[in-house]
C-alpha positions in Angstrom: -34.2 7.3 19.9 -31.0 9.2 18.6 -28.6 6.9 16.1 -25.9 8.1 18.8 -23.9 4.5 20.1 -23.1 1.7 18.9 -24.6 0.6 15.0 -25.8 -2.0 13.9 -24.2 -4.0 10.9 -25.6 -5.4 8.1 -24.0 -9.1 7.2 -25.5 -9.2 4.0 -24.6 -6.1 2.6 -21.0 -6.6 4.0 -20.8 -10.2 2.5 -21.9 -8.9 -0.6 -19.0 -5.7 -0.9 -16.6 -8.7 -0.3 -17.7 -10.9 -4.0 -16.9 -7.9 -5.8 -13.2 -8.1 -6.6 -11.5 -5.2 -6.5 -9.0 -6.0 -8.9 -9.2 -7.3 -13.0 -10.7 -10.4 -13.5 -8.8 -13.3 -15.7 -9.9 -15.8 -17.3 -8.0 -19.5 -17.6 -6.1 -18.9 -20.3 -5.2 -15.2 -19.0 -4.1 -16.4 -15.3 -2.0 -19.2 -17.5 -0.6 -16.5 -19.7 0.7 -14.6 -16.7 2.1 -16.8 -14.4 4.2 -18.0 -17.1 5.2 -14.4 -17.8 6.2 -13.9 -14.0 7.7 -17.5 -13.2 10.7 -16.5 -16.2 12.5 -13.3 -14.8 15.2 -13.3 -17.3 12.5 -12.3 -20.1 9.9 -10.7 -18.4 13.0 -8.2 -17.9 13.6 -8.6 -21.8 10.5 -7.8 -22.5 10.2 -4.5 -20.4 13.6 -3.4 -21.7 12.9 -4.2 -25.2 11.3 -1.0 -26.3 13.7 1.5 -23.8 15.1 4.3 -26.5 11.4 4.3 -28.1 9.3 7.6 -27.4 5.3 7.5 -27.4 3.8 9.7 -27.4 0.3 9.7 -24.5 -2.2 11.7 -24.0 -2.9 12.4 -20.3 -0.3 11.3 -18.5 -1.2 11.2 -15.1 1.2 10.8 -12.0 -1.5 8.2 -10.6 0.1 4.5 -10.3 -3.2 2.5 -10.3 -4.1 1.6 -14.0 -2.5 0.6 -17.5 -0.6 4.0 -18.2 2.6 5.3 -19.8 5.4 3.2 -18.2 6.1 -0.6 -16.6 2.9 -2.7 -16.6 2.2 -5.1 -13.4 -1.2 -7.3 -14.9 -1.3 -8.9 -11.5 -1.3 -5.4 -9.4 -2.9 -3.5 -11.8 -0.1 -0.9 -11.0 2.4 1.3 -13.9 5.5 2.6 -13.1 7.9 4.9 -14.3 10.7 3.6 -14.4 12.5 0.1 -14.8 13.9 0.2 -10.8 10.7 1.0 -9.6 8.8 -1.9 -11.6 11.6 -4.4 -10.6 11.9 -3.0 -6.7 7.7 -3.5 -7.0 8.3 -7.1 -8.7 10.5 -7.7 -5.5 8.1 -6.4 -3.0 5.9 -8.7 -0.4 2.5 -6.8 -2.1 3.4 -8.0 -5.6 4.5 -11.7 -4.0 1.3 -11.8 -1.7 -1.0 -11.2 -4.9 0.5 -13.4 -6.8 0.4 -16.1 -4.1 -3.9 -15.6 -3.7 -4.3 -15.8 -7.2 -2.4 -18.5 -8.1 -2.4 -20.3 -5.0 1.4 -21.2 -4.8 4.2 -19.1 -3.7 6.6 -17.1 -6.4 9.4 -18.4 -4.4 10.2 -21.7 -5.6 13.2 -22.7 -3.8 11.6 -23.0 -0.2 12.6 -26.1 1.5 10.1 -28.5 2.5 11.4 -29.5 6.0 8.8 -32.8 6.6 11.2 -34.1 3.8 14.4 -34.2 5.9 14.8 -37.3 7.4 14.7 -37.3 11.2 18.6 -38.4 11.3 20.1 -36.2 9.2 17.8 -33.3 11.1 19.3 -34.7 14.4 22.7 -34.9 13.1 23.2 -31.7 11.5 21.6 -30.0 14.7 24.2 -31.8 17.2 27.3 -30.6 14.8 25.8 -27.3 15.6 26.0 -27.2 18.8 29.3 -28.9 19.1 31.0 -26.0 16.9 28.6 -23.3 18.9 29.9 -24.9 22.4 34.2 -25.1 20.7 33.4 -21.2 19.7 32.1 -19.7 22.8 34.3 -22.2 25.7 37.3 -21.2 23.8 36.7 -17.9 24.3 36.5 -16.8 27.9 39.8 -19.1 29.0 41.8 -17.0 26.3 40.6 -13.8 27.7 41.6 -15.1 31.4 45.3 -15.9 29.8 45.5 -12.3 28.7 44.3 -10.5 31.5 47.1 -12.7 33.4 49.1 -11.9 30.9 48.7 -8.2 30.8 48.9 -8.0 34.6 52.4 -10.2 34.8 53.9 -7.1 32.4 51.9 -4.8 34.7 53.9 -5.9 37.3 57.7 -5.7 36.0 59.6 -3.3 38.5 60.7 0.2 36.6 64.9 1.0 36.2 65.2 4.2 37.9 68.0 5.9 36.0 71.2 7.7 37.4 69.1 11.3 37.1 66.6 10.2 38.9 67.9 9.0 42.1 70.7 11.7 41.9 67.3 14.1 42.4 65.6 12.3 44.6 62.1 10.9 42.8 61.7 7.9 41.1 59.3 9.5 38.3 57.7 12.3 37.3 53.5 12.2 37.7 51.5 10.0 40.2 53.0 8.2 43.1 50.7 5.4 42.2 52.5 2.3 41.7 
């Protein structure tokens, strides 16, 4: 029989490829050591800054992002960049937020809002005030734009002076006979 078809997989040998992390492992007092480095921005941006008109000099330099090289160190990513704007654009980025997140098991964002915390009147209150200014806004709107049109055809419709020239010729105006 050929191996031609569907395979077959082996559950064992896939569960056990998944235990191997793929990135460093930390101890306690490590994963401790860097959360408090990344929960501080003000000085983890100090720090990185701190040695910036310093040259060192490093033997094969390679253009490879994965690893502790010359450059911006991430200890959660595992990644070094060249420059400050890449680390902080990386430091902003959802892959640096989503790896700090599974290995800490909290968000980096601390300012979410818990809404099961709002209490059911000021939810129901708030959300009427919204739609009371969303219905002023928008019923406003199309009675103004009625006005104008009016508006605009009433001054449409004022008859034009024919001056003295004019009728002395014998046309009202020069163009279309549209009136």
């Amino acid at each position: 029989m050929s191996d031609f078809g569907r395979r077959t997989w082996n559950r064992e040998e896939y569960i056990g490829t998944n235990s191997k992390a793929d990135g460093p492992q930390f101890t306690d007092a490590q994963l401790a050591a860097l959360k408090v480095k990344y929960l501080n921005y003000d000085k983890l941006m100090q720090q990185t800054n701190q040695n910036v008109n310093q040259k060192n000099l490093v033997a094969n330099v390679t253009s490879f992002k994965k690893g502790k090289q010359f450059g911006f160190y991430c200890d959660i990513c595992d990644l070094t960049f060249k420059d400050t704007l890449q680390y902080v654009d990386h430091l902003n980025h959802k892959v640096h937020l989503l790896k700090y997140e599974t290995l800490f098991g909290e968000s980096l964002i601390s300012d979410t809002r818990d809404n099961d915390d709002i209490p059911i009147e000021e939810f129901s209150n708030c959300y009427t005030q919204h739609i009371r200014d969303f219905i002023k806004e928008h019923s406003d709107r199309p009675q103004q734009q009625r006005n104008n049109a009016r508006q605009k055809k009433i001054i449409d419709k004022k008859p034009v002076e024919e001056d003295d020239m004019s009728k002395m010729m014998g046309f009202g105006s020069f163009g279309t006979t549209k009136k």
